[in-house]
Biopython code that builds the backbone (N, CA, C, O; Angstrom):
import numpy as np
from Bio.PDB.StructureBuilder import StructureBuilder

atoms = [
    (1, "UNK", "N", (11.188, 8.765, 42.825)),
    (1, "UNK", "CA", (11.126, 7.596, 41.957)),
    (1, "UNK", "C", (11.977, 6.495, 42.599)),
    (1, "UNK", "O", (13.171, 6.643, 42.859)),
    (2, "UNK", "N", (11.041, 5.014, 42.910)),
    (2, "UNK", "CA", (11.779, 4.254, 43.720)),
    (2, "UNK", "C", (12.937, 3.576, 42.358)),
    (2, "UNK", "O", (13.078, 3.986, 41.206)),
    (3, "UNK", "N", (13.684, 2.308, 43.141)),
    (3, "UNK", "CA", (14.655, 1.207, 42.212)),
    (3, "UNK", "C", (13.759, 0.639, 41.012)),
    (3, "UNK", "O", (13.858, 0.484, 39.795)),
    (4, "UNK", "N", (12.717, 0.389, 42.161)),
    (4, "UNK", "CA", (11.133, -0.520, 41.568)),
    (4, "UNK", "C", (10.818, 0.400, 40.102)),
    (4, "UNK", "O", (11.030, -0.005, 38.959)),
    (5, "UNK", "N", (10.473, 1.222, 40.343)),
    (5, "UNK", "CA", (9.580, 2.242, 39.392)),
    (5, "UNK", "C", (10.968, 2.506, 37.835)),
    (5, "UNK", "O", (10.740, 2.679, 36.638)),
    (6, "UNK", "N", (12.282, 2.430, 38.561)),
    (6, "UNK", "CA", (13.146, 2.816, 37.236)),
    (6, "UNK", "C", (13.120, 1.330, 36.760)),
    (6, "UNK", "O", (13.266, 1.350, 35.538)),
    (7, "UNK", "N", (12.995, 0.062, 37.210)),
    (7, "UNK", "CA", (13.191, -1.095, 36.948)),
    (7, "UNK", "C", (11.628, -1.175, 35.986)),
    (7, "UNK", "O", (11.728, -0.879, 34.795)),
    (8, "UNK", "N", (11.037, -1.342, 36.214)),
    (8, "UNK", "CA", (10.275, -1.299, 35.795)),
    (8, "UNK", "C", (9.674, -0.703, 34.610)),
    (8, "UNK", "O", (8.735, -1.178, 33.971)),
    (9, "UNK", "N", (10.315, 0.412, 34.367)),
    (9, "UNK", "CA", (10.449, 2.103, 33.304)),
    (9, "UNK", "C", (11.090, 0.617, 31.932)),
    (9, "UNK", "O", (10.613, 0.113, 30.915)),
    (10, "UNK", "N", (12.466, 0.440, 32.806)),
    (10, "UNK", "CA", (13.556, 0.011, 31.468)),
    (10, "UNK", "C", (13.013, -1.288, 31.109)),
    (10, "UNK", "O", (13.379, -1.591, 29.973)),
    (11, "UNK", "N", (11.977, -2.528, 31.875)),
    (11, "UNK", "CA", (11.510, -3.918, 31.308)),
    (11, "UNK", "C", (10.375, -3.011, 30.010)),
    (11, "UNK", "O", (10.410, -3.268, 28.806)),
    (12, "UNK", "N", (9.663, -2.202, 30.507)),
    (12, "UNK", "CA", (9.051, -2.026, 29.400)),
    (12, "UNK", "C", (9.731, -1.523, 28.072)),
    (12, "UNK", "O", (9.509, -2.100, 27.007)),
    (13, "UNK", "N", (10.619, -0.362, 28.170)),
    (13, "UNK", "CA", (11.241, -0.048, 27.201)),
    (13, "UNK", "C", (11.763, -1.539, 26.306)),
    (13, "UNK", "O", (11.543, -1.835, 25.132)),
    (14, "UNK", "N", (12.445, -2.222, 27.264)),
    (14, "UNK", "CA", (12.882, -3.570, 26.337)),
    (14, "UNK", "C", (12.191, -4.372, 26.032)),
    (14, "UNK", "O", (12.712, -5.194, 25.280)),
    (15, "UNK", "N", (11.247, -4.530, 26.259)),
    (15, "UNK", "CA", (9.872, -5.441, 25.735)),
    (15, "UNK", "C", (9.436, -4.749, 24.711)),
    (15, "UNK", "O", (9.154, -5.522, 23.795)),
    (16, "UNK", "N", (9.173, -3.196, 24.328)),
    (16, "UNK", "CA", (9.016, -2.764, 23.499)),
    (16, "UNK", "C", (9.715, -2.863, 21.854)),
    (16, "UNK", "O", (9.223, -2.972, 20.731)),
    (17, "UNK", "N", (10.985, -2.770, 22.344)),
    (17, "UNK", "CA", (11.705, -3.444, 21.504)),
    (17, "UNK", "C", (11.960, -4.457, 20.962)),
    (17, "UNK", "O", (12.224, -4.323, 19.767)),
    (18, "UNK", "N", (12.007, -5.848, 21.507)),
    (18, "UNK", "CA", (11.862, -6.931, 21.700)),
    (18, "UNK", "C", (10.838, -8.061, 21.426)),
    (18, "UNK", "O", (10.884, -9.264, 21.168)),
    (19, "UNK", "N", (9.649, -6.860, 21.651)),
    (19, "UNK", "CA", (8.412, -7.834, 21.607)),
    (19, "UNK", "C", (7.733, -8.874, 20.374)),
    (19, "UNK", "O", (7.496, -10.081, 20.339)),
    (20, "UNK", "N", (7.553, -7.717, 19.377)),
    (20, "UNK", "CA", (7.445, -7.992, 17.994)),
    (20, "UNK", "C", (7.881, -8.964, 17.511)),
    (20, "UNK", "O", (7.275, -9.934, 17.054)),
    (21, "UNK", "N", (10.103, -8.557, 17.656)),
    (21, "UNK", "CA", (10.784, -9.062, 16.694)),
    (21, "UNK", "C", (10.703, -10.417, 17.522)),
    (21, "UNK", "O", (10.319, -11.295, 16.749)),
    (22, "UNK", "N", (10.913, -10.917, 18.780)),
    (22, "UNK", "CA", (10.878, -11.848, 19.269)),
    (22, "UNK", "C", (9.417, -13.198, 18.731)),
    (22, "UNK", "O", (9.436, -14.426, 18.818)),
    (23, "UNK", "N", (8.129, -12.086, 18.111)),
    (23, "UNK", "CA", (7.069, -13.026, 17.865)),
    (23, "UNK", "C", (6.915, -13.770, 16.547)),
    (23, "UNK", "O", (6.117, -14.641, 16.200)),
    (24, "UNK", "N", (8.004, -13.113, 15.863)),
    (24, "UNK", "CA", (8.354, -13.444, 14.862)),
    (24, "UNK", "C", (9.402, -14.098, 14.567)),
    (24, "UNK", "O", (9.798, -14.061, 13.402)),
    (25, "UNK", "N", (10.288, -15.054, 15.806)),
    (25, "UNK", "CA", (11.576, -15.481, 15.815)),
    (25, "UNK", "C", (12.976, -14.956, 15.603)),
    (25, "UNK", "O", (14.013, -15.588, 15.404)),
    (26, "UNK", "N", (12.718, -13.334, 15.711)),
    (26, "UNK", "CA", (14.019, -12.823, 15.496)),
    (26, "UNK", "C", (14.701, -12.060, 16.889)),
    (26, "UNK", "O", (14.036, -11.810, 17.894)),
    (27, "UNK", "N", (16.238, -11.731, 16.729)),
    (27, "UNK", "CA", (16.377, -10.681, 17.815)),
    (27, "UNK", "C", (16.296, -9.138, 17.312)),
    (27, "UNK", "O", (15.566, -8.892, 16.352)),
    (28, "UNK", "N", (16.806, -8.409, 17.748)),
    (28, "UNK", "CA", (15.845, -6.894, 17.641)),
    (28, "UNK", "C", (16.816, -6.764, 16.403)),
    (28, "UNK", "O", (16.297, -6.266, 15.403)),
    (29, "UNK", "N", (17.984, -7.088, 16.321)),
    (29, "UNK", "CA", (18.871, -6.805, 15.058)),
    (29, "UNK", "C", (18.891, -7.455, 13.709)),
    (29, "UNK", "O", (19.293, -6.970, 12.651)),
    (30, "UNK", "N", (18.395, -8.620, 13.931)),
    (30, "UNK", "CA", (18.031, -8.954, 13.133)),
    (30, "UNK", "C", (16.706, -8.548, 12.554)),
    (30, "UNK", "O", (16.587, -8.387, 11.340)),
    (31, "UNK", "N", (15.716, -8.380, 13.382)),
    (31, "UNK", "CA", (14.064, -7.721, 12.846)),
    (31, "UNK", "C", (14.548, -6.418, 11.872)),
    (31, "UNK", "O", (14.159, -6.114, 10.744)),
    (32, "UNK", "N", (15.443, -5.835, 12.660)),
    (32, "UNK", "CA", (16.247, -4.357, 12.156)),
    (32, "UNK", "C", (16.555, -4.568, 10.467)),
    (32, "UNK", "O", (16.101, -3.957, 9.499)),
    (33, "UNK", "N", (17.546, -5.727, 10.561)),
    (33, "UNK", "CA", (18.315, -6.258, 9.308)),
    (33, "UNK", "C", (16.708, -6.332, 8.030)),
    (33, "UNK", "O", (16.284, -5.538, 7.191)),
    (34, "UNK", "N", (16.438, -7.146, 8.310)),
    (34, "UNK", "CA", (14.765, -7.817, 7.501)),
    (34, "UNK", "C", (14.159, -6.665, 7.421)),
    (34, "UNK", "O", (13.659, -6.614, 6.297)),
    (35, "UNK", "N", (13.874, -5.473, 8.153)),
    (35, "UNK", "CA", (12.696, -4.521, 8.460)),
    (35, "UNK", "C", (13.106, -3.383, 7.299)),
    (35, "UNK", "O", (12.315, -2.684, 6.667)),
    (36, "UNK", "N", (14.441, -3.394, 7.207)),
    (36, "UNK", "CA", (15.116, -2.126, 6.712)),
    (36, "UNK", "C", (15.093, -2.708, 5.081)),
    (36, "UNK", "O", (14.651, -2.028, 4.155)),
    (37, "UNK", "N", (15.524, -3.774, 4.953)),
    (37, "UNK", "CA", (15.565, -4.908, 3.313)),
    (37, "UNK", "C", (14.231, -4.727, 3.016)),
    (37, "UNK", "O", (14.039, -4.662, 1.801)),
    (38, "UNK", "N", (13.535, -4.653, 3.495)),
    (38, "UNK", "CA", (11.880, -4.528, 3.358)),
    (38, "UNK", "C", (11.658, -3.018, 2.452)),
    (38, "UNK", "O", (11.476, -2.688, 1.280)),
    (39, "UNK", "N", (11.802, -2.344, 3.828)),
    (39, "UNK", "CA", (11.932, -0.860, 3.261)),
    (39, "UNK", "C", (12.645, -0.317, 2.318)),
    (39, "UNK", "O", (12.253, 0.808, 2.010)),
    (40, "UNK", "N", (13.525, -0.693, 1.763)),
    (40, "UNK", "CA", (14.635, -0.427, 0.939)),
    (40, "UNK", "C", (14.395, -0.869, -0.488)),
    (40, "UNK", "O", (14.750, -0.256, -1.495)),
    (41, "UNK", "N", (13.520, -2.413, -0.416)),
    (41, "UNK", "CA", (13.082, -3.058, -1.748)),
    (41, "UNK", "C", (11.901, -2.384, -1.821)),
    (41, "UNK", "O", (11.521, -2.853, -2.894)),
    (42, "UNK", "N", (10.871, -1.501, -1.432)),
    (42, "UNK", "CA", (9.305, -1.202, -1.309)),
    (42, "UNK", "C", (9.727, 0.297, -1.761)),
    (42, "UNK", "O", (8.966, 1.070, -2.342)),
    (43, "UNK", "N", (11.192, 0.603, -1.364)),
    (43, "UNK", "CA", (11.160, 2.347, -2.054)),
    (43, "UNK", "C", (11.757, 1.847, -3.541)),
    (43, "UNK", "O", (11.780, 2.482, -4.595)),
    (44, "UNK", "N", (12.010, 1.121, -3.390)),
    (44, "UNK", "CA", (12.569, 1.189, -5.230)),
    (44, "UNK", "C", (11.292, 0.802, -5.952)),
    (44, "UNK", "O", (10.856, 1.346, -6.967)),
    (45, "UNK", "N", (10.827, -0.070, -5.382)),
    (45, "UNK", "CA", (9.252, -0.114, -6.289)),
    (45, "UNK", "C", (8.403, 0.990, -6.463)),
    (45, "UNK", "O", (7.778, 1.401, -7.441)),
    (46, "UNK", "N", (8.556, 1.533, -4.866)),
    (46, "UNK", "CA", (7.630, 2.425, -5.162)),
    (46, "UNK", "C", (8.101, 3.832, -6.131)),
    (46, "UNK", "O", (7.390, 4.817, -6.333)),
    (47, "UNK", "N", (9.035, 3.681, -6.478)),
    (47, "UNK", "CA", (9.974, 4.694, -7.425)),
    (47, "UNK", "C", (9.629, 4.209, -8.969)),
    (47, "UNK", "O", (9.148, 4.830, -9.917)),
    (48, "UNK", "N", (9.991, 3.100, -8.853)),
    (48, "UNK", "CA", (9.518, 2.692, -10.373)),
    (48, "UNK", "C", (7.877, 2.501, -10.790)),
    (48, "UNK", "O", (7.500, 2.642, -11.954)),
    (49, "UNK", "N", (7.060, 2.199, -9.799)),
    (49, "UNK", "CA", (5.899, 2.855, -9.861)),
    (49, "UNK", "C", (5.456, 4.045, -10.366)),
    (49, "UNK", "O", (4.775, 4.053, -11.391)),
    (50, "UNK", "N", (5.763, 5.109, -9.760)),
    (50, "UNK", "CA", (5.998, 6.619, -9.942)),
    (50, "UNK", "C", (6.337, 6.672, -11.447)),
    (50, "UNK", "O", (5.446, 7.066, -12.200)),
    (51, "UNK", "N", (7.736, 6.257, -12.049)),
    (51, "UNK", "CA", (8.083, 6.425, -13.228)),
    (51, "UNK", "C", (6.877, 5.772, -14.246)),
    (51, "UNK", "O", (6.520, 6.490, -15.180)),
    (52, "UNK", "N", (6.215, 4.382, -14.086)),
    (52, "UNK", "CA", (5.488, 3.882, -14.528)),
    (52, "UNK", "C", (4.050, 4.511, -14.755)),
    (52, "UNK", "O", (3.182, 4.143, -15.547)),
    (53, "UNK", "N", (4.030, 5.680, -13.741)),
    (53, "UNK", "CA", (2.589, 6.397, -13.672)),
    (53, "UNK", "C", (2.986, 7.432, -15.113)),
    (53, "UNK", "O", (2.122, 7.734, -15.936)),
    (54, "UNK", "N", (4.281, 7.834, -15.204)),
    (54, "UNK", "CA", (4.305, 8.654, -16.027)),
    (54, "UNK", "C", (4.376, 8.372, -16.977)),
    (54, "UNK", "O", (3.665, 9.081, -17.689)),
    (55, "UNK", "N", (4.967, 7.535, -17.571)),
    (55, "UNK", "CA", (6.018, 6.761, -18.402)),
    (55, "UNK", "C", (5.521, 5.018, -18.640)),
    (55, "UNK", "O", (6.361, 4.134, -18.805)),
    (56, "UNK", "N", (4.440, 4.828, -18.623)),
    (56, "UNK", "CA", (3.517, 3.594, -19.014)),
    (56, "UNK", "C", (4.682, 2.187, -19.600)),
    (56, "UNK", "O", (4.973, 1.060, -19.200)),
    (57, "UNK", "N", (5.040, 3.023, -20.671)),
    (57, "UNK", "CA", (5.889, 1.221, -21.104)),
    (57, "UNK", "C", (7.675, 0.893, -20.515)),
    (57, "UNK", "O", (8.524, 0.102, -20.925)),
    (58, "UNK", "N", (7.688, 1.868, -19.451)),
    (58, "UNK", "CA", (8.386, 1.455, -18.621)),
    (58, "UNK", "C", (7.949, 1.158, -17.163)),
    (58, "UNK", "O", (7.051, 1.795, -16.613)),
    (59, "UNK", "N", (8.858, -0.172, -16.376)),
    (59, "UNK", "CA", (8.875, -0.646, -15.230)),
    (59, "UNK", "C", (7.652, -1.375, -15.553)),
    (59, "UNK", "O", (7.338, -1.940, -14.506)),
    (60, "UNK", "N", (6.557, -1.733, -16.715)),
    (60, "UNK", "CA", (5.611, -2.842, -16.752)),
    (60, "UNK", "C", (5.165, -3.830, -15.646)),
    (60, "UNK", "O", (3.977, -3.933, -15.341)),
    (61, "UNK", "N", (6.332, -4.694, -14.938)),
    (61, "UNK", "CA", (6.052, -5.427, -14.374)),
    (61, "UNK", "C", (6.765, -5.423, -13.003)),
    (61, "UNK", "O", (6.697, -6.292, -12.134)),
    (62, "UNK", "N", (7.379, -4.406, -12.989)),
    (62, "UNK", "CA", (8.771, -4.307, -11.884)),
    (62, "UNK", "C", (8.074, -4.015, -10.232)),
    (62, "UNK", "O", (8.802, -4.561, -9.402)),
    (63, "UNK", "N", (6.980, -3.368, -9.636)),
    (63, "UNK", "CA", (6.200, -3.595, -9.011)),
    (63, "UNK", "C", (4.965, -5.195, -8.226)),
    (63, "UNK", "O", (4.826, -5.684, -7.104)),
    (64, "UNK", "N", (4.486, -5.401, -9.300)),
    (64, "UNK", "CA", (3.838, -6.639, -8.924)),
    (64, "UNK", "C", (5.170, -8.026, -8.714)),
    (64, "UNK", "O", (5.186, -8.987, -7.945)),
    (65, "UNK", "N", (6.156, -7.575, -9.759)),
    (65, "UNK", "CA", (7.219, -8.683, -9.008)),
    (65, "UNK", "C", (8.009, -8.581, -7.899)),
    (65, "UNK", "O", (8.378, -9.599, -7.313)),
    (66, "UNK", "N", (8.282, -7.615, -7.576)),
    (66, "UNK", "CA", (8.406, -6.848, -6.209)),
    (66, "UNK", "C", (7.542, -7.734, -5.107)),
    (66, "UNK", "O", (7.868, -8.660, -4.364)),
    (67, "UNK", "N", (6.428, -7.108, -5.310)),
    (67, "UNK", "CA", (5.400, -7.738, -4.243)),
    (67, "UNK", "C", (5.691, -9.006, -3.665)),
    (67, "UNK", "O", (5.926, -9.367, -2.511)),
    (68, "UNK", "N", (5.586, -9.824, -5.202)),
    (68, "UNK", "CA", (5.363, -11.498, -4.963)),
    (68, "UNK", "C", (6.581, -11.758, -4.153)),
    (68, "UNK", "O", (6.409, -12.398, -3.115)),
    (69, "UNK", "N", (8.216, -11.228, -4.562)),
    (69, "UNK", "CA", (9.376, -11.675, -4.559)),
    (69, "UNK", "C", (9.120, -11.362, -2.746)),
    (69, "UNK", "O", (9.001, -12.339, -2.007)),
    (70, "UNK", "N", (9.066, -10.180, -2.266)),
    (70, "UNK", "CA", (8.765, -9.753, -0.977)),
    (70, "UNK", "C", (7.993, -10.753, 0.301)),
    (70, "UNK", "O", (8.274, -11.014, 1.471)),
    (71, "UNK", "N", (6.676, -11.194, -0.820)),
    (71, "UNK", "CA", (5.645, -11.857, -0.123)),
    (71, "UNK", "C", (6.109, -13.299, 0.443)),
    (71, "UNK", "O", (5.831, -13.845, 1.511)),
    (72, "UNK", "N", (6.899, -13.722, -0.623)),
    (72, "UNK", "CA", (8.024, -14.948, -0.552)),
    (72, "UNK", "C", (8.786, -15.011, 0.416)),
    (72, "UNK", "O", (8.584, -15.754, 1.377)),
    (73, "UNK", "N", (9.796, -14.218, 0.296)),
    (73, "UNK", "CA", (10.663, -13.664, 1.709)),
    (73, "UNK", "C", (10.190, -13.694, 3.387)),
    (73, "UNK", "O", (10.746, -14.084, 4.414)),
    (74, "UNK", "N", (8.818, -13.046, 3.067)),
    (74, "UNK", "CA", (8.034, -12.955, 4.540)),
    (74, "UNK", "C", (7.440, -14.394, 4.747)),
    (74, "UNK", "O", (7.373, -14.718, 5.933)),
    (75, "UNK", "N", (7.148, -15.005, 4.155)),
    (75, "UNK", "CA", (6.380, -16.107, 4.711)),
    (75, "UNK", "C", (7.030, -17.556, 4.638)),
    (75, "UNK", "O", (6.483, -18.593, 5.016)),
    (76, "UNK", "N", (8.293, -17.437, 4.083)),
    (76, "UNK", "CA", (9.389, -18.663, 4.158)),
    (76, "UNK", "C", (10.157, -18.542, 5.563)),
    (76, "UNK", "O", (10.593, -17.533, 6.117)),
    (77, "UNK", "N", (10.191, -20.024, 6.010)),
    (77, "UNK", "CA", (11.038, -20.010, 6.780)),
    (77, "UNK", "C", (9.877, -19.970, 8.037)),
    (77, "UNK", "O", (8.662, -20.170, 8.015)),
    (78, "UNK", "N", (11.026, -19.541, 9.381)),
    (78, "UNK", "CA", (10.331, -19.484, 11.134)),
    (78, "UNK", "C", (9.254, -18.116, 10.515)),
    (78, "UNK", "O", (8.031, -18.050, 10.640)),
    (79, "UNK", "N", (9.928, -17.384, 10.017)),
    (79, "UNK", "CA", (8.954, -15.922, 10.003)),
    (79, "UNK", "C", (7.359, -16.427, 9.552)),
    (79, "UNK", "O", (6.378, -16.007, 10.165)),
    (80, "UNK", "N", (7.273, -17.153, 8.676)),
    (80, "UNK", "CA", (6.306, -17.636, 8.200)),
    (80, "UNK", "C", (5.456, -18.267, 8.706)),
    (80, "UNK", "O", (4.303, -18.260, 8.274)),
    (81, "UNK", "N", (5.956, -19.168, 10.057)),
    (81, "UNK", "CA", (5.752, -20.255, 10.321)),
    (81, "UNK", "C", (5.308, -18.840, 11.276)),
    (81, "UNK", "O", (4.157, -18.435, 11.110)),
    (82, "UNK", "N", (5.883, -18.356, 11.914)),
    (82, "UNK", "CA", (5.534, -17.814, 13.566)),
    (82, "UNK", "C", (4.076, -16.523, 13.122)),
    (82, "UNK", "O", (3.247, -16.074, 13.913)),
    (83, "UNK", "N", (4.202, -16.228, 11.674)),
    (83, "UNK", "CA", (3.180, -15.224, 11.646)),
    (83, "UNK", "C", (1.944, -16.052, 11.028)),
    (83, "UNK", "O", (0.908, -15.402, 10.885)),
    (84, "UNK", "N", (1.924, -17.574, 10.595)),
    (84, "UNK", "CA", (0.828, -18.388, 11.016)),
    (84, "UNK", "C", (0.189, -18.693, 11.899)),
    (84, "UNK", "O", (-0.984, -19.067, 11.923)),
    (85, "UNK", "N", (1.227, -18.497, 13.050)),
    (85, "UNK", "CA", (0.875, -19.059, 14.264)),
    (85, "UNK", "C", (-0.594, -17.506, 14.891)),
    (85, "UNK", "O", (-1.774, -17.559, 15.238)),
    (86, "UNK", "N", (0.387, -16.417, 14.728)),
    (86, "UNK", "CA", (-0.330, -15.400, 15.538)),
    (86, "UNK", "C", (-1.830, -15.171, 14.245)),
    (86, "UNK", "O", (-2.852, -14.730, 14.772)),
    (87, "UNK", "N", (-1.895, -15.383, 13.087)),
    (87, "UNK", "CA", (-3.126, -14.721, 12.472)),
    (87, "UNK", "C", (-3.034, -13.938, 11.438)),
    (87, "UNK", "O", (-1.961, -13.358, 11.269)),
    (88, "UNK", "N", (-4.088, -13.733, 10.529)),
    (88, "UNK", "CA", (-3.645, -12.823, 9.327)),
    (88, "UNK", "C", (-4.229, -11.229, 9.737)),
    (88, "UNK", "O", (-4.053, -10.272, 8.984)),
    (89, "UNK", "N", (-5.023, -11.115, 11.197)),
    (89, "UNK", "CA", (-5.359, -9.875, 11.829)),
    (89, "UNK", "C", (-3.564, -9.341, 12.606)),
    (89, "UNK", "O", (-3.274, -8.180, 12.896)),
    (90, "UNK", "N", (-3.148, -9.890, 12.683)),
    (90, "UNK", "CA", (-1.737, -9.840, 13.527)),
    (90, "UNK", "C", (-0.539, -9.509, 12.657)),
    (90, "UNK", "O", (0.291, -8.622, 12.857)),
    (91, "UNK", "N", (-0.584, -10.220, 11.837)),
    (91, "UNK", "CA", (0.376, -10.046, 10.692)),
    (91, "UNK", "C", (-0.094, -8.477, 10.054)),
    (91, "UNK", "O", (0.816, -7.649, 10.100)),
    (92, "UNK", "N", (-1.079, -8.113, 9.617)),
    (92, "UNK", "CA", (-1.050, -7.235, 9.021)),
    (92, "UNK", "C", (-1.385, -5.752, 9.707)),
    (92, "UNK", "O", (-2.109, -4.844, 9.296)),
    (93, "UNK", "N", (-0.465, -5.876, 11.078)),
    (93, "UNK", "CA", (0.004, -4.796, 11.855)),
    (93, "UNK", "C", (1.557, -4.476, 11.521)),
    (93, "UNK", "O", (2.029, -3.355, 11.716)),
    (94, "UNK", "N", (2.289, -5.528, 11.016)),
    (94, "UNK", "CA", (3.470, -5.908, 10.986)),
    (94, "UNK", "C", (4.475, -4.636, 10.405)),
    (94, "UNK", "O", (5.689, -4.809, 10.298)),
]
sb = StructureBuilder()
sb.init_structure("model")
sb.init_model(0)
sb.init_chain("A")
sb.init_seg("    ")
for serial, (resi, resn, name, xyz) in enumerate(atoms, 1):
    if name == "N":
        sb.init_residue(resn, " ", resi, " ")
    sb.init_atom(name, np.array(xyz, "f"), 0.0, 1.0, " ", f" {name:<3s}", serial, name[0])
structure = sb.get_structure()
């Protein structure tokens, strides 16, 4: 394995990383920061969902406001602006 071939190994690894959060105006820690707030607000919904499947006149609305509040978040701001730019086929790889 030449210099070339390990050089080469590690641009991809970091582009991998990089790539995404970069198309979306962020650095990888920050995509991290946003990616994880994402995940974190989508398990509590999806928890109170669950309770709501069982349990009907609780969590009523606590899901669909979820969504909107979420949907808000993603599309304000550069994030918004940069996942206009790429497409709504692009975005919803995200």
């Amino acid at each position: 394995m030449s210099w070339r071939d390990i050089y080469d190994f590690n641009m991809r690894v970091k582009d991998y990383f990089t790539e995404h959060p970069a198309s979306v105006g962020e650095t990888y820690g920050e995509h991290l920061r946003v990616a994880s707030h994402f995940a974190k607000e989508m398990l509590l919904a999806s928890f109170a969902c669950a309770v709501h499947a069982v349990l009907p006149n609780l969590f009523t609305t606590t899901a669909s406001s979820k969504v909107r509040q979420l949907h808000s978040e993603m599309t304000q701001g550069a994030r918004g602006e940069a996942q206009q730019e790429v497409g709504p086929a692009a975005v919803s790889e995200s």
